[in-house]
Residue frames as qw, qx, qy, qz and C-alpha x, y, z in Angstrom:
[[0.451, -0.766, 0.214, -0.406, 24.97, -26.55, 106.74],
 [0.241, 0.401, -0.818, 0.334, 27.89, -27.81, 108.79],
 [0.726, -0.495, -0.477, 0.015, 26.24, -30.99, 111.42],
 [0.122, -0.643, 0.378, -0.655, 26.33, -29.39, 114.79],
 [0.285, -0.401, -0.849, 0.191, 25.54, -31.34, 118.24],
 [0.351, -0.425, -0.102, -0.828, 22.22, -30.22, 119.00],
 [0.031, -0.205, -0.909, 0.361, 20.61, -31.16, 122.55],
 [0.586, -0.321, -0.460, -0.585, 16.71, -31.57, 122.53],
 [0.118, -0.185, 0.881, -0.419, 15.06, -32.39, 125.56],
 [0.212, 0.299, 0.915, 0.170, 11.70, -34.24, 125.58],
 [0.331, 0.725, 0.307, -0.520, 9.60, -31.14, 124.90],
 [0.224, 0.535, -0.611, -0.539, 11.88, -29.90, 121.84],
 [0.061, -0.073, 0.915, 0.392, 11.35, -33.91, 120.66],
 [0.218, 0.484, 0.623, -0.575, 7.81, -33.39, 121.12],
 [0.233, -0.715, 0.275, 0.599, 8.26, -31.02, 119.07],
 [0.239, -0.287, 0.878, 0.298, 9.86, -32.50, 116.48],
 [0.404, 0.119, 0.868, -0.263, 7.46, -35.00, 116.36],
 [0.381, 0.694, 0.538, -0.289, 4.77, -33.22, 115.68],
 [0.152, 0.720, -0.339, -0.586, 6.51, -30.82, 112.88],
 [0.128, -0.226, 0.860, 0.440, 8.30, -33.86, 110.75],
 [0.385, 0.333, 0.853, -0.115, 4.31, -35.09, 110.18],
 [0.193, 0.828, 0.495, 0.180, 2.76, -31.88, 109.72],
 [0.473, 0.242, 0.170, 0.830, 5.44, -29.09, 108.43],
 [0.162, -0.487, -0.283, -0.810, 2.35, -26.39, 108.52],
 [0.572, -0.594, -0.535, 0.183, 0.95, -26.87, 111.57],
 [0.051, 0.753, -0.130, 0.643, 0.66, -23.45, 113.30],
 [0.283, 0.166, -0.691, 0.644, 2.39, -22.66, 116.37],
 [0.621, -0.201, 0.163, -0.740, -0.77, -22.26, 118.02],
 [0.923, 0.021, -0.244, -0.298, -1.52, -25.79, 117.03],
 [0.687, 0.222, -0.623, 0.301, 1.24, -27.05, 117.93],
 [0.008, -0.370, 0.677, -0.637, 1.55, -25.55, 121.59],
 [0.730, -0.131, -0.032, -0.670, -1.84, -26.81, 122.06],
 [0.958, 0.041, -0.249, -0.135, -0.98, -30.28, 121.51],
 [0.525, 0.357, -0.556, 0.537, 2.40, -29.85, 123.15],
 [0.536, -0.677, -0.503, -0.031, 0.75, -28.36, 125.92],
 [0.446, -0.077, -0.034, 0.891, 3.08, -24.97, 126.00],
 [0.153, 0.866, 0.253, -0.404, 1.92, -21.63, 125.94],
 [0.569, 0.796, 0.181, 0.096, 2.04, -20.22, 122.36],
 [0.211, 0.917, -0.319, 0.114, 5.27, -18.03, 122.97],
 [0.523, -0.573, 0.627, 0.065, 7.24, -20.70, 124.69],
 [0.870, 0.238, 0.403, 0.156, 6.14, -23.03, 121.93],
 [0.517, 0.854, -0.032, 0.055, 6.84, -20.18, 119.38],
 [0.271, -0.788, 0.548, 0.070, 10.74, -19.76, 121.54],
 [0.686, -0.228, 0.664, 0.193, 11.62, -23.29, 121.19],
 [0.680, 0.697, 0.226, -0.025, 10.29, -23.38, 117.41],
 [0.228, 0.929, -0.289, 0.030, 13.13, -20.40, 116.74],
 [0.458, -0.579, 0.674, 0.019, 15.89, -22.14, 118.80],
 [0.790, 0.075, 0.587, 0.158, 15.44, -25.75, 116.93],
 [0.621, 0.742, 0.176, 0.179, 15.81, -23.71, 113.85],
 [0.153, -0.947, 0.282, 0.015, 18.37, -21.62, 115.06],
 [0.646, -0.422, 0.634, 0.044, 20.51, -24.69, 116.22],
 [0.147, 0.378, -0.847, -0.343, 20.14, -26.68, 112.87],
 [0.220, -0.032, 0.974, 0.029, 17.85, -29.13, 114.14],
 [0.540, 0.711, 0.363, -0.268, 14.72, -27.98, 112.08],
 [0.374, -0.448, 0.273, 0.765, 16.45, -27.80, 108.64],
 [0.222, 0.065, -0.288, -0.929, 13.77, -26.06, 106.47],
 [0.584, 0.407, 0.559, -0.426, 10.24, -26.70, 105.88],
 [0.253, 0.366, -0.548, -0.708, 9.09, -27.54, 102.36],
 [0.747, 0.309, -0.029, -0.589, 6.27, -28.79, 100.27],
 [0.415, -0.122, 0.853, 0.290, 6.48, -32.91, 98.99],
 [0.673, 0.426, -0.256, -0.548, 5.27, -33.04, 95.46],
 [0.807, 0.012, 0.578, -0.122, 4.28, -36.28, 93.87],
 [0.033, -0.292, 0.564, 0.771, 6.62, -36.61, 90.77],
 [0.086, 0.319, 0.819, 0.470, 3.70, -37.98, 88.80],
 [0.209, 0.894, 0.306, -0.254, 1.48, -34.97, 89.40],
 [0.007, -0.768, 0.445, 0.461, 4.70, -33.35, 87.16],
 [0.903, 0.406, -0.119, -0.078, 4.70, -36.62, 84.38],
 [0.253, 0.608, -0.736, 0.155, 7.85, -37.95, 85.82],
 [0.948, -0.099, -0.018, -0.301, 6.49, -41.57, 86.05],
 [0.905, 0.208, -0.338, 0.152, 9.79, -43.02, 85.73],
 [0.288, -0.870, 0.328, -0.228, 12.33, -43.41, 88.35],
 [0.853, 0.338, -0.356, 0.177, 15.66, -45.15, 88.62],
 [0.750, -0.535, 0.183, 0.344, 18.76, -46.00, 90.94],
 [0.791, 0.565, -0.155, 0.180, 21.54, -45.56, 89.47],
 [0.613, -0.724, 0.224, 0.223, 24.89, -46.32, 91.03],
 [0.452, 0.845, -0.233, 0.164, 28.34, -44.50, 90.16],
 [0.803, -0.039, 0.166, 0.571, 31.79, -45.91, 90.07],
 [0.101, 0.950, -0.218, -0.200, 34.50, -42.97, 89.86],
 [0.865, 0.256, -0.203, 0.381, 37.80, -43.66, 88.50],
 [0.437, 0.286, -0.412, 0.746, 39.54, -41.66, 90.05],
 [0.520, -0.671, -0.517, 0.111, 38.73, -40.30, 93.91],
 [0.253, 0.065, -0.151, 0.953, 41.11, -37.02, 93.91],
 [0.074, -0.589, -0.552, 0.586, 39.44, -34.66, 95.66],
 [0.276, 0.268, -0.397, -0.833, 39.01, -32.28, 92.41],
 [0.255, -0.048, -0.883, -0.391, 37.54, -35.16, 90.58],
 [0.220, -0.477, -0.847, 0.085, 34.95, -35.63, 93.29],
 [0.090, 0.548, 0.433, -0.710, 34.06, -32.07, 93.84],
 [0.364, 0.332, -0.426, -0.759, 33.62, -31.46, 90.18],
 [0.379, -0.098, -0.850, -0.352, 31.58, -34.47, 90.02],
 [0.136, -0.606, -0.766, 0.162, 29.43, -33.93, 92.96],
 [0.082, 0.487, 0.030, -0.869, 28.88, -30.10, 92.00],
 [0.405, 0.084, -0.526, -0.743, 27.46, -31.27, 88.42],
 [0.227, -0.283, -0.896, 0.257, 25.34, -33.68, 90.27],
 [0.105, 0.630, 0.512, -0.575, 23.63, -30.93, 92.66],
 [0.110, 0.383, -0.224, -0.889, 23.20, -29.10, 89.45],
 [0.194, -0.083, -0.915, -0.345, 21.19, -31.93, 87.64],
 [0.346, -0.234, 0.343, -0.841, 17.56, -31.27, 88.69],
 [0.735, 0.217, -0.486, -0.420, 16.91, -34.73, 87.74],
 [0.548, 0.113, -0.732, 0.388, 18.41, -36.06, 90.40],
 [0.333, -0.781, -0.164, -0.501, 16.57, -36.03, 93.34],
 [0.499, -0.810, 0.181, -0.249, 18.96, -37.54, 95.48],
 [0.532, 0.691, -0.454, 0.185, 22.27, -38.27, 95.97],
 [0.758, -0.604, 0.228, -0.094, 24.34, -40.06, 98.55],
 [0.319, 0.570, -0.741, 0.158, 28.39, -40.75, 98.30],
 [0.973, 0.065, -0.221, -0.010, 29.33, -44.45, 99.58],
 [0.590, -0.443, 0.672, 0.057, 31.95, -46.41, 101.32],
 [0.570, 0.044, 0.816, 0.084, 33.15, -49.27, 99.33],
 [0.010, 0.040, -0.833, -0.552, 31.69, -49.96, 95.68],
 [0.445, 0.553, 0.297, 0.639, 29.99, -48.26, 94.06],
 [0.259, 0.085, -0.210, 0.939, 31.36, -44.75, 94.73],
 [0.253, 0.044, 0.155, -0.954, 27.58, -42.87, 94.46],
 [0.290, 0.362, 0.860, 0.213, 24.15, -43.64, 94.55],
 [0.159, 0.018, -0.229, -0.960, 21.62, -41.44, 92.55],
 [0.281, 0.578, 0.741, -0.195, 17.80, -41.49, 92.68],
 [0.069, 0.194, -0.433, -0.878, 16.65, -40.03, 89.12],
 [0.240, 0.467, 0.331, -0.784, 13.73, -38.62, 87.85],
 [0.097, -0.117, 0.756, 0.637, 12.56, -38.75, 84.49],
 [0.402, 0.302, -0.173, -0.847, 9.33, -38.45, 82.28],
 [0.958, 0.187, 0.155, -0.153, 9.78, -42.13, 80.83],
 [0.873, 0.030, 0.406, 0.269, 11.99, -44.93, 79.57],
 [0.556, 0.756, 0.146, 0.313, 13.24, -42.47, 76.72],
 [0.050, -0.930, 0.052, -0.361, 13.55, -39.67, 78.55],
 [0.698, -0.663, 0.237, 0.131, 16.03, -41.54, 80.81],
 [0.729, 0.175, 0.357, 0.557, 18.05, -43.16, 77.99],
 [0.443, 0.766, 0.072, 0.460, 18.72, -39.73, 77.19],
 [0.588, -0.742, 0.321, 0.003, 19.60, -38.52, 80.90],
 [0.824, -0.464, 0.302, 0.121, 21.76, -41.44, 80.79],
 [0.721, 0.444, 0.129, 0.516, 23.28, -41.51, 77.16],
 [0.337, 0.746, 0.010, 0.574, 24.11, -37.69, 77.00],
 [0.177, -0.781, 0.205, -0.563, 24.39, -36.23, 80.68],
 [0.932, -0.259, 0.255, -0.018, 25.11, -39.31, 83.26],
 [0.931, -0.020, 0.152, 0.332, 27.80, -40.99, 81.65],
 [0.430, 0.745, 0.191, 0.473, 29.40, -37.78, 80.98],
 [0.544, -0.826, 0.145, 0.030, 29.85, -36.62, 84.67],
 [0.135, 0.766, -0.563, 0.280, 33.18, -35.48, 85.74],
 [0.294, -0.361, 0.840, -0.278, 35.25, -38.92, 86.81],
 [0.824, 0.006, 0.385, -0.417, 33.00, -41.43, 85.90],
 [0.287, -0.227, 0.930, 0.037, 33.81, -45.25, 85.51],
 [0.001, -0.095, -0.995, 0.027, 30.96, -47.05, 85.57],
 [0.546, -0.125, 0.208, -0.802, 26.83, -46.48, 85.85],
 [0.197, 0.007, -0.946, -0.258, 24.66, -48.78, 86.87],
 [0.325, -0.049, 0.200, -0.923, 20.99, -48.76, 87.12],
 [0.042, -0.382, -0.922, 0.054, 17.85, -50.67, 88.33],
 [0.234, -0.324, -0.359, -0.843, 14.76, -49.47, 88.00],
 [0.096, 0.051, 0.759, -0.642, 12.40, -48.81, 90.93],
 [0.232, -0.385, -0.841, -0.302, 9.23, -50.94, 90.68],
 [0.404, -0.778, -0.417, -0.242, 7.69, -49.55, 93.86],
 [0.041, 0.639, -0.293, 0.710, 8.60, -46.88, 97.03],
 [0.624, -0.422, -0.641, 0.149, 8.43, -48.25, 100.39],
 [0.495, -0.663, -0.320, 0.462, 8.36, -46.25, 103.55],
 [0.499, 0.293, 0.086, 0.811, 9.87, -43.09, 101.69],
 [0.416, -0.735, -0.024, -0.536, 7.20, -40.55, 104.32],
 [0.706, -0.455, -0.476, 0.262, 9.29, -42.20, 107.36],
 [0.094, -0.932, 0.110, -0.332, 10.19, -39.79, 110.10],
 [0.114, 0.622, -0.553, 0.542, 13.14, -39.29, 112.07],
 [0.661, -0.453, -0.594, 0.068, 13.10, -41.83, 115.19],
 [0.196, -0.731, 0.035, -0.653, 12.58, -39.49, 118.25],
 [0.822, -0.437, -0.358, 0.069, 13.48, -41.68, 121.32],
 [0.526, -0.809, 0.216, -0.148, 15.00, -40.12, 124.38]]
């Protein structure tokens, strides 16, 4: 979805607020605590979606309820930055479901990746056969992620 400017005023961040915590929270609940009546709450609800600034609801799974205990950085160096080169490398990317997330760069190194993975094997194969294989790549380089900090933060909501 193309970024739009969305205006919010302090009800809509309200709003917000309360959604980014709890996703499910019924619109009932929510006018309650917003202190709206159920169909205004339900109006605004439609609008923030409408606009862009609600962009989907969805379930966090814990990769290690799925045996994917292992997780890695890994930052990409392209050689080359033609615009082919980088849409055919970030199209096999979103296609990698191993990757859970992806984020292009200023400056050195060109991408980072957050990757997924079963175990220590199961990456060295990611990385031997399908990683270093991407369209354009230079360079990988990868650290391994000992612990997650703060990765449930929400959106800062200030006026």
């Amino acid at each position: 979805m193309s970024a739009r400017i969305v205006v919010v005023d302090r009800i809509d961040r309200k709003i917000l607020s309360h959604l980014q915590v709890a996703g499910r929270m019924s619109a009932t609940d929510l006018a309650s605590k917003i202190g709206l009546s159920l169909s205004a709450c339900h109006r605004r609800m439609r609008d923030l979606e409408a606009t862009g600034a609600i962009e989907r609801y969805r379930a966090v799974i814990r990769p290690a309820a799925l045996g994917l205990d292992f997780e890695a950085i890994v930052f990409v160096t392209i050689a080359r930055t033609d615009l082919a080169t980088i849409d055919a490398f970030e199209q096999a990317v979103v296609a990698l479901p191993n990757i859970v997330e992806a984020e292009r760069l200023f400056g050195e190194p060109d991408y980072m990746l957050r990757v997924l993975a079963k175990d220590l094997p199961a990456y060295q194969e990611l990385y031997d056969r399908t990683l270093g294989t991407l369209p354009g790549v230079q360079r990988l380089t990868s650290t391994l992620v000992m612990k997650r900090i703060g990765h449930e933060r929400t959106i800062p909501l200030e006026a």
